[in-house]
C-alpha positions as a printed NumPy array, in Angstrom:
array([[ 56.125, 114.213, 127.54 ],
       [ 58.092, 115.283, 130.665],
       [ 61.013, 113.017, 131.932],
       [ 61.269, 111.983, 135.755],
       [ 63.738, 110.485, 137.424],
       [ 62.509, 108.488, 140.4  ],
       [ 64.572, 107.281, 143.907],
       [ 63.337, 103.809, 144.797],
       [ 64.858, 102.783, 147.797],
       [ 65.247,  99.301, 148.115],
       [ 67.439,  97.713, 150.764],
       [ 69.559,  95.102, 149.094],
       [ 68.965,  95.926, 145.61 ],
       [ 72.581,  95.444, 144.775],
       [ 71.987,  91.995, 145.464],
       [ 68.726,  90.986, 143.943],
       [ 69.09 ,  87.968, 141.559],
       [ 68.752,  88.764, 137.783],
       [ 64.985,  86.436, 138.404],
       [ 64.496,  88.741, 141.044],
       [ 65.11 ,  91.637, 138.623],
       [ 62.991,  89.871, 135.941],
       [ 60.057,  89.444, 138.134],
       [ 60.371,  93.56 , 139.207],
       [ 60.443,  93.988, 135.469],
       [ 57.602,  92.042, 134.535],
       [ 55.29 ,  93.678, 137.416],
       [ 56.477,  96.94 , 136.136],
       [ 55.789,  96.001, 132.391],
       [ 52.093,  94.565, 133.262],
       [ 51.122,  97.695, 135.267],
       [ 52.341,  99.823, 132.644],
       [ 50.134,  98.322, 129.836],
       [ 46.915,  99.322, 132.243],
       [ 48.113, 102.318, 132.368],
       [ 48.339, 103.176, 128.552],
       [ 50.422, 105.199, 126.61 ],
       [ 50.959, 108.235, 128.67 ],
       [ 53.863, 106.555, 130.782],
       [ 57.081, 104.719, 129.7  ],
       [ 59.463, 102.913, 131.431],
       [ 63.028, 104.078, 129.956],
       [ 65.863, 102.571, 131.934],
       [ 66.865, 101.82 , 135.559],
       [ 69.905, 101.844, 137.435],
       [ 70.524,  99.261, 140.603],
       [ 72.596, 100.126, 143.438],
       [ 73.769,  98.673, 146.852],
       [ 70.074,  99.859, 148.952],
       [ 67.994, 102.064, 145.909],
       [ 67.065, 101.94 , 142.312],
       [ 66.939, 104.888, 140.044],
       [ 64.304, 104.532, 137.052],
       [ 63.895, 107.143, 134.657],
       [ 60.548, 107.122, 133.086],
       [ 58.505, 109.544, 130.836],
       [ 55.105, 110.31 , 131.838],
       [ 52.394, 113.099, 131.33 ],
       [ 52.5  , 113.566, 134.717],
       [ 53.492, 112.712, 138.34 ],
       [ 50.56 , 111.595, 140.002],
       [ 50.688, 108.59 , 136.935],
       [ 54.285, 107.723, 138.316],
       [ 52.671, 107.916, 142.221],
       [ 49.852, 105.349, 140.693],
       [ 52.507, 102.667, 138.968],
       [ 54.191, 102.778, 141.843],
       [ 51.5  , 101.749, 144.017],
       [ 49.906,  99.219, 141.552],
       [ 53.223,  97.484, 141.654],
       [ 54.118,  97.628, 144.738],
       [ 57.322,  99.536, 144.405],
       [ 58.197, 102.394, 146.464],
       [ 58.6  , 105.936, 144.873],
       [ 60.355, 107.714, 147.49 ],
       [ 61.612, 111.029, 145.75 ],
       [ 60.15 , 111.805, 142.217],
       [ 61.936, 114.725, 140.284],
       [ 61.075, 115.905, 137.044],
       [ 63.852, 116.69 , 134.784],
       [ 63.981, 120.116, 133.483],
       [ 67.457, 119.517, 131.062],
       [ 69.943, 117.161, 130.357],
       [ 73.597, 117.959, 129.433],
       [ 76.709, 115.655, 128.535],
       [ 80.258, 116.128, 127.944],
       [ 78.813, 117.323, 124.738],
       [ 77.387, 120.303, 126.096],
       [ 80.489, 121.953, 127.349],
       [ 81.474, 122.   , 123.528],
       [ 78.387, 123.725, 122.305]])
């Protein structure tokens, strides 16, 4: 399944209290289980004014559809075509 990487902008996300985060997460977690199995929520990252989720999903119109069931914004949606690490510059 391809990997995405999706911009959430979000003034004052750097700020938002871990029940804040909590109730984000939950919304997040209850859309995904309508959605089924072809999308997974990996891991986010919060910042000062945006928050960068990576997700897996069969496709991008099912990240465009979480988004707006919960609410959130999705305001640049990339697909990831390879990863590398520190790692990499060994192989």
């Amino acid at each position: 399944m391809p990997k995405y990487v999706i911009e959430r902008e979000v003034p004052g996300a750097g700020n938002l209290t871990a029940g804040e985060l909590k109730s984000i997460s939950q919304t997040s977690c209850s859309v995904l289980s309508k959605l089924g199995c072809e999308i997974q929520w990996i891991q986010s990252f919060v910042t000062g004014d945006k928050i960068y989720c990576i997700y897996r999903a069969s496709n991008e119109k099912l990240i465009r559809e979480h988004a707006q069931l919960g609410g959130f914004p999705a305001n640049i949606i990339a697909e990831v075509s390879t990863t590398i690490d520190p790692g990499t510059a060994e192989g």
